[in-house]
N, C-alpha and C positions, 0 to 999 in steps of 0.2 A: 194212361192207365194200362192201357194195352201189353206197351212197349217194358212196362215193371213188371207186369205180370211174367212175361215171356221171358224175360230178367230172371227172375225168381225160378222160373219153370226151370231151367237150364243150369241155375245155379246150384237148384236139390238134385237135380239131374247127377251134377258133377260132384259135389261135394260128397255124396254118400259112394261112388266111386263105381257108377255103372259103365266098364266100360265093357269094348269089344272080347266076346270070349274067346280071340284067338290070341287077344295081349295078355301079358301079369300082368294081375291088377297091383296099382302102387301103393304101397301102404300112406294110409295119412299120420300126416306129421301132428302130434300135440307140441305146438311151439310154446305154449303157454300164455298165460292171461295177459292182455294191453300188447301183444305183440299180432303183427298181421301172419293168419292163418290158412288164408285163402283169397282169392281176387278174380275180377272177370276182367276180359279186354274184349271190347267189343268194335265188330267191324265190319265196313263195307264191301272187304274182298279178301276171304277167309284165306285164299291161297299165297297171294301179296302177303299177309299180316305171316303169315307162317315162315315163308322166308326168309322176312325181315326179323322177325325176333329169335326164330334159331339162329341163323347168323349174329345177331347180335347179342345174345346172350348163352348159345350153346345149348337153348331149348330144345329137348324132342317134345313131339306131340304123339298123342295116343288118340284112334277112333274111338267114339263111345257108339255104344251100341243103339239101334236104332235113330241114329238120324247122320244127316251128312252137314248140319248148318253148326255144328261145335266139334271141336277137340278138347280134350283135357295137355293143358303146359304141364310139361314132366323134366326135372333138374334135377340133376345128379340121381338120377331115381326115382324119385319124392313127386307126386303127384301136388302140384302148387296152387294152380289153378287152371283156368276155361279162356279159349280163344273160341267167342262165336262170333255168327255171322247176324248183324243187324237187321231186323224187318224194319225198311223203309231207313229216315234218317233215326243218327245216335242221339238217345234223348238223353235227361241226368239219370235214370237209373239205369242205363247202358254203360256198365264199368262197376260194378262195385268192389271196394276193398272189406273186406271179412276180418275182424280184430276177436281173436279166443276171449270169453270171460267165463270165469267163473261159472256165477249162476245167471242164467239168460233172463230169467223172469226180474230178478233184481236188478242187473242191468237194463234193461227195456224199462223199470222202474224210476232208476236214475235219470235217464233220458230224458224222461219225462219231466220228472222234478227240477233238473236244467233248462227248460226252455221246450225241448226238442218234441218231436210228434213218434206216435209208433204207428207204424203203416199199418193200417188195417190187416189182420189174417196172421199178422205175427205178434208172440213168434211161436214156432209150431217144431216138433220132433221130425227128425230128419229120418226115412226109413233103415231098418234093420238095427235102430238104436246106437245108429251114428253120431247119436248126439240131438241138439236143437240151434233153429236161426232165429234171427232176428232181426228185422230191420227198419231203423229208423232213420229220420229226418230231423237233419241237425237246425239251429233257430235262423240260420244263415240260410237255407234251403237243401243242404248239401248230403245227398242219402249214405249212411254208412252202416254195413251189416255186422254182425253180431253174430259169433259163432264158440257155442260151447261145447267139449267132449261129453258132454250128461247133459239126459235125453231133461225135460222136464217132470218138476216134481209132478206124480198123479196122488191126487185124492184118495185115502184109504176109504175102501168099501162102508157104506155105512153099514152098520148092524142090524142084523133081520128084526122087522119086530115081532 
């Protein structure tokens, strides 16, 4: 539970786009709904993993601010996703893939109604109204997040009495 948590920490970390203030920050991409919007890779040797996928894919990486255990992957520009560095060994929610939908609350709905679980705590508004995550567990075990450009619906104010 730990190792999701720290998952998750890293992931809002990244996705709302804190990075270093001496880089541009990268705009995020709306790739649109059922397409992957975002991704983690997680690892035991953040420096290794760094060489290996710039090189093989022509990634740059960007520092985020405040910590030294992640980078944000940046392709052709575009802020894509997070290389961080694993606490202890890589468990299942070490890596997640981010699919855009629509509405998050409806999606996390559907999930549900398939088989699947929604992890506790999601899904929740990602800061500065970057939108909303989500993340659930498929009937197979297999976690896959959930990422919308609109934050969640809030509740109109009830009326004074």
């Amino acid at each position: 539970m730990r190792n999701m948590i720290l998952a998750i920490t890293f992931a809002l970390t990244l996705v709302t786009g804190s990075v270093d203030a001496q880089k541009k920050k990268t705009p995020k991409a709306d790739v649109g709904p059922g397409r992957i919007a975002w991704f983690d890779i997680t690892t035991t040797n953040l420096a290794q993993s760094r060489e290996f996928y710039g090189k093989l894919f022509d990634w740059e990486f960007t520092a985020l601010q405040g910590t030294d255990l992640a980078v944000e992957i940046v392709s052709r520009g575009t802020a894509i996703g997070t290389l961080r560095r694993a606490e202890g060994k890589i468990s299942s929610f070490n890596g997640v893939v981010y699919v855009q939908v629509t509405d998050i609350q409806a999606s996390c709905q559907k999930a549900k109604d398939l088989g699947g679980t929604v992890v506790p705590g999601f899904p929740f508004d990602l800061s500065d109204g970057a939108g909303a995550i989500g993340l659930v567990v498929d009937p197979a075990g297999h976690p896959v997040g959930m990422y919308s450009i609109t934050p969640l619906a809030t509740k109109a104010p009830s009326p004074p009495k």
